[in-house]
C-alpha positions in Angstrom: 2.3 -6.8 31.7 1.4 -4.1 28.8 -0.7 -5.4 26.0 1.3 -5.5 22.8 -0.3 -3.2 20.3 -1.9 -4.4 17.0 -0.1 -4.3 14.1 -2.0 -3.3 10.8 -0.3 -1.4 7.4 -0.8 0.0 4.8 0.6 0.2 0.8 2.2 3.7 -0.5 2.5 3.8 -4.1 4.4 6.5 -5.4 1.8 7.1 -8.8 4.4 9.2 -11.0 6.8 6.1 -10.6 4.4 3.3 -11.5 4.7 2.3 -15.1 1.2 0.4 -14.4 2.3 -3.0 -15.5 -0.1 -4.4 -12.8 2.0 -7.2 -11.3 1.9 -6.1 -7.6 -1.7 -6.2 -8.2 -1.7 -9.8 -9.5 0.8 -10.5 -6.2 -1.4 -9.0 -3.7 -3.3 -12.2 -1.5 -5.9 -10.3 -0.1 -6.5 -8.3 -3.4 -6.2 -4.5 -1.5 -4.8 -2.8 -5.2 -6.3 -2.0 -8.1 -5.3 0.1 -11.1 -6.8 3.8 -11.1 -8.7 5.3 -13.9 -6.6 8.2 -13.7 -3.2 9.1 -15.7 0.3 9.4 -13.8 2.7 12.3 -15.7 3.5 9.7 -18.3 0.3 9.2 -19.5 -0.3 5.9 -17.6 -2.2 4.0 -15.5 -1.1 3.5 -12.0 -2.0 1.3 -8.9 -3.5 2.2 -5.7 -4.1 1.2 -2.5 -7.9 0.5 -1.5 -7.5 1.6 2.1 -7.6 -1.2 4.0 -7.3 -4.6 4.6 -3.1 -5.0 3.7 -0.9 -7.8 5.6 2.3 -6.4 5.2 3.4 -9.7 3.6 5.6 -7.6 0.5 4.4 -9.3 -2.0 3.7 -5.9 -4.3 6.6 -4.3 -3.0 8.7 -7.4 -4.3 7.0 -7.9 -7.3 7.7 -3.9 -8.2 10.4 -3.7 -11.2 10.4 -0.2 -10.5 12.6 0.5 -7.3 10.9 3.2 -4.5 7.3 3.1 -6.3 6.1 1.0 -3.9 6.5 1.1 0.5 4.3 -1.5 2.5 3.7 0.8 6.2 3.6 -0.6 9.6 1.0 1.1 11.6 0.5 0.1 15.7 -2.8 0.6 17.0 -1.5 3.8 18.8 -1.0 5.9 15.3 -4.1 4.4 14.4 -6.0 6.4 17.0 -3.6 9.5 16.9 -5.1 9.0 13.3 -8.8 9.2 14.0 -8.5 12.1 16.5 -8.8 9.9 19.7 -6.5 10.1 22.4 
């Protein structure tokens, strides 16, 4: 019987469609966003992903009033190695 591969994800926000209200920020449980220091193309701050450490449980991407800013990713442990070069 094959081993079922480990799920993991990961949080893509689209920066020139968050308004930077911060609300998926305040939804996130494990706390993986944070607001960036830089300026989107209308003049705001945005959120970003940290890099690791997401759950995939939706709670930014619900939380988003702005629709297709935020996607929650579904990687398997086999993209995760294709990833990092190891085959």
């Amino acid at each position: 019987m094959s081993k079922k591969p480990k799920k993991t994800y990961r949080v893509d926000i689209i920066s020139d469609e968050c308004k930077g209200c911060g609300r998926c920020i305040i939804a996130c449980p494990k706390k993986v966003l944070d607001m960036s220091s830089k300026l989107n193309f209308m003049g705001t701050t945005f959120s970003v992903y940290q890099g690791s450490g997401c759950i995939g449980c939706g709670g930014c991407f619900y939380s988003c009033p702005e629709p297709g800013a935020i996607s929650i990713i579904e990687i398997t442990e086999d993209e995760a190695e294709d990833d990092d070069g190891i085959q």
